[in-house]
NUBA-302500 format. One record per residue (C-alpha): x, y, z. Coordinates in pm, whole numbers, padded with zeros to 5 digits, always signed. Each point is the difference from the previous one (the first is absolute). Layout:
XYZ;...
END
This chain:
+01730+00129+00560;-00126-00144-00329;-00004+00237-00316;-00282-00168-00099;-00301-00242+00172;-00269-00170-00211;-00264+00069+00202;+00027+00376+00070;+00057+00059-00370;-00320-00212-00062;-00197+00195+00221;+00178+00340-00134;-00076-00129-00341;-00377-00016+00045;-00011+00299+00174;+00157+00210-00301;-00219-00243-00211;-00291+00220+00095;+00128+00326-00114;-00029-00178-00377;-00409+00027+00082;-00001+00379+00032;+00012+00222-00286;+00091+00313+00242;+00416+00087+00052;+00130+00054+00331;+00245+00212-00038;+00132+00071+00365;-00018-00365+00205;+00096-00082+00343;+00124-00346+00107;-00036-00128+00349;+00262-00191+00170;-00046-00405-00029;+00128-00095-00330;+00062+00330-00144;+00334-00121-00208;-00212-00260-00154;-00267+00268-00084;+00256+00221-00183;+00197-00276-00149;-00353-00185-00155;-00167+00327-00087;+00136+00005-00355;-00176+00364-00134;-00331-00128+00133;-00246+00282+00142;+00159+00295-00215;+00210+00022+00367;+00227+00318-00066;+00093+00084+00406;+00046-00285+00222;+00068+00038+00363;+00111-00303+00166;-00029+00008+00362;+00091-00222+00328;+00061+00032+00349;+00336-00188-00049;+00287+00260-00066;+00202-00304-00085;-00257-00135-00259;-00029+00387-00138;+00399+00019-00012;-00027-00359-00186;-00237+00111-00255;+00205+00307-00095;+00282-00194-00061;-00194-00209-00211;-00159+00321-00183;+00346+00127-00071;+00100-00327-00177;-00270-00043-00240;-00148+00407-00025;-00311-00169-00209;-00326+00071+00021;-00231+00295+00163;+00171+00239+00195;+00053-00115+00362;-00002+00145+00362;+00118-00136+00307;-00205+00046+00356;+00098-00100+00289;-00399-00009+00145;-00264-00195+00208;-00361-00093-00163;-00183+00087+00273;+00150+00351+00038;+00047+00068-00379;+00263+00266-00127;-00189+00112-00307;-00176+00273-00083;-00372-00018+00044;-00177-00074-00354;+00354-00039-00206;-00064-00344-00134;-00150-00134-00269;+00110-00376+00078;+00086-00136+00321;+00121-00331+00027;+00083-00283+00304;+00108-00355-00123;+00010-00200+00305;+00116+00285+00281;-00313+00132+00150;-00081-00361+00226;+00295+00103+00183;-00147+00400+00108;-00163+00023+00382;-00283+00145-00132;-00141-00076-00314;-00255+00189-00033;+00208+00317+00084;+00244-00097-00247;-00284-00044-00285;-00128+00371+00143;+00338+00147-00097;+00029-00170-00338;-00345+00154-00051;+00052+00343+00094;+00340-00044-00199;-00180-00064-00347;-00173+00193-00230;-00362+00029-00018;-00032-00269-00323;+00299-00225+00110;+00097-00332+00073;+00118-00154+00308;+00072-00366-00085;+00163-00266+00225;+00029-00347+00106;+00005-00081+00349;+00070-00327+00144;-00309-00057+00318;-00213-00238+00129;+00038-00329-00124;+00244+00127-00279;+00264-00267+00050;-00227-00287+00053;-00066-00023-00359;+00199-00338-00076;-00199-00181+00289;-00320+00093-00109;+00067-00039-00382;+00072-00387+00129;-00274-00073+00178;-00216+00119-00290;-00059+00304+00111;+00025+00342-00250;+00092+00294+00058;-00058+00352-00156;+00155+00344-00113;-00267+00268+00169;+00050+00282-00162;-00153+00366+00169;-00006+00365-00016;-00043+00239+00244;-00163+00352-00043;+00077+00307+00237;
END
């Protein structure tokens, strides 16, 4: 496995890129399996982040990030999970920031898995992710034909 890919740190990259727009710290932040190492690596003291759990449903991939965390020991303080998105180990409105950068197209059910992350945050926070769907990977062939596509950003309220 590469350390590093271009596109999953682009895509991590933009994600975090949006914490820049809100004045509000997140103190406690949960990020969702995907391209969690990316996440952590890119985040760079952006969203006042002072907890971060990083969680996966790969024990390997947890083992591999702890490693990783003991050779560098920068930035927020980090927990392991060993967890599923759909069935989330965290306690029910213990969040202030809940992250997924390209993890969440691979859950059964969605919408379950968006439920959790909901119940999961605070009442003012922020759930932000990027989610590869639809027509996601077509974007080269339409971008030659002439075609554009767009970034649709939306929010959800409970």
């Amino acid at each position: 496995m590469r350390e590093t890919d271009g596109l999953v740190d682009a895509v991590a990259e933009n994600l975090l890129y949006r914490l820049e727009d809100c004045r509000k710290a997140f103190p406690s932040a949960l990020c969702l399996g995907g391209s969690t190492d990316a996440v952590r690596r890119l985040l760079r003291g952006r969203g006042g982040i002072e907890s971060l759990i990083m969680m996966n449903m790969s024990a390997d991939m947890v083992k591999k990030w702890r490693e990783s965390e003991n050779a560098t020991g920068d930035g927020p303080e980090t927990h392991f999970v060993i967890g599923d998105e759909e069935f989330l180990p965290i306690k029910a409105s213990s969040q202030d920031l809940i992250m997924s950068c390209l993890g969440l197209h691979w859950t059964n059910d969605l919408p379950g898995a968006m439920i959790q992350c909901r119940l999961a945050l605070q009442p003012d926070g922020l759930f932000l992710a990027a989610i590869l769907c639809g027509e996601t990977l077509n974007f080269s062939n339409g971008t030659r034909r002439g075609h554009q596509s767009s970034n649709v950003p939306f929010s959800a309220s409970p």
